[in-house]
C-alpha positions in Angstrom: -4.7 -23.7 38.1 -8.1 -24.2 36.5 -9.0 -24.4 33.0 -10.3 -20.8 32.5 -7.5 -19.4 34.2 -4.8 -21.5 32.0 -6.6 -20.6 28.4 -7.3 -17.0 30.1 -3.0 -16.7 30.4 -2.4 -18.6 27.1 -4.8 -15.5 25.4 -2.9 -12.9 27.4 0.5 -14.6 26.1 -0.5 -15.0 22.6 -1.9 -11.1 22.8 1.4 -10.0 23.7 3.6 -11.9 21.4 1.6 -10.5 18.6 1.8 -7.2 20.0 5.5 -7.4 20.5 5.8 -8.9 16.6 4.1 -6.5 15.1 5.9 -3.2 16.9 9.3 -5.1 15.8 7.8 -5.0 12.4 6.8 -1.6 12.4 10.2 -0.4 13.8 12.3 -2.2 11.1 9.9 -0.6 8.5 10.9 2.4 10.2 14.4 2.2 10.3 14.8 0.9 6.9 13.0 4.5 5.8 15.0 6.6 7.6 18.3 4.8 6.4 17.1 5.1 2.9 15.9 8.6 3.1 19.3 10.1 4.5 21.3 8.1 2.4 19.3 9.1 -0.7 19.8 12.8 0.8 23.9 12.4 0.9 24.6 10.4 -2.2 22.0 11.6 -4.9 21.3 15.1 -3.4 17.8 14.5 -3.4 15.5 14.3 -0.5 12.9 11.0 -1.0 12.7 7.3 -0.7 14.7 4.8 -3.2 13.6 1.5 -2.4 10.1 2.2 -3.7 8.8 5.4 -5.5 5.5 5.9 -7.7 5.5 8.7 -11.0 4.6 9.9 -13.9 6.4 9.1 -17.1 5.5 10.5 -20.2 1.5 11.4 -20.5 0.1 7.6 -20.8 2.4 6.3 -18.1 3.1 5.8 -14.6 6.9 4.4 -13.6 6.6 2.3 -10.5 10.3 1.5 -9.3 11.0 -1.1 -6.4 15.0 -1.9 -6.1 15.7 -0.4 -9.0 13.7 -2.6 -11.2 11.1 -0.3 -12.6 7.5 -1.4 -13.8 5.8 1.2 -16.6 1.8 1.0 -16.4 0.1 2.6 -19.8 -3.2 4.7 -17.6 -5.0 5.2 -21.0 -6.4 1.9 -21.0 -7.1 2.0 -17.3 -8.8 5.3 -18.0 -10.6 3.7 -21.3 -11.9 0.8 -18.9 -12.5 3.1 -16.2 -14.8 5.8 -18.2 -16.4 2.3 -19.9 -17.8 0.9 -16.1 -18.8 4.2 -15.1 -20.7 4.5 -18.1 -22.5 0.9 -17.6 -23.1 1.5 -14.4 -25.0 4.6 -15.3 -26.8 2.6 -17.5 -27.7 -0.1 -15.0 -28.5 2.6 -11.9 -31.6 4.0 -14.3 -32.9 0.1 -14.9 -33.2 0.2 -11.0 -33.6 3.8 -9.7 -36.4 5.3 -11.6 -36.0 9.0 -12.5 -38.7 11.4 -10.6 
């Protein structure tokens, strides 16, 4: 077996172990939803996810929930910081882009 040959196969093997990682992966992601969806459908009576859901709470915050342990984000300092860089970067795109 020559040298190109040998690191061609090892390239091929390495190829299909990621390959065959990554769909195991995917399918245990996939599994894991469905589990959670239908048993979230027969014990709560509602139909969505319950290991990780994303919503609003109240008008300044957001309610990020993963396992039960929930994470509140205030948005009207994200939005204060947000309008702020749009606002400097308005500034800064006339320094370099001359008006016509």
């Amino acid at each position: 077996m020559s040298r190109v040959q040998k690191f061609r196969e090892i390239r091929h093997f390495k190829r299909k172990l990621i390959l065959a990682f990554s769909f195991f992966i995917l399918t245990l992601f996939v599994g894991i939803g469905a589990v959670d969806y239908s048993v979230s459908t027969l014990l709560c009576g509602k139909e969505g996810f319950g290991i990780f859901s994303v919503g609003p709470y109240g008008n300044d915050y957001y309610k990020i929930s993963v396992f039960n342990n929930s994470l509140y984000i205030n948005t009207k300092y994200i939005s204060r910081d947000y309008k702020r860089l749009v606002e400097w970067i308005n500034s800064k795109k006339e320094l370099f882009i001359p008006k016509k």
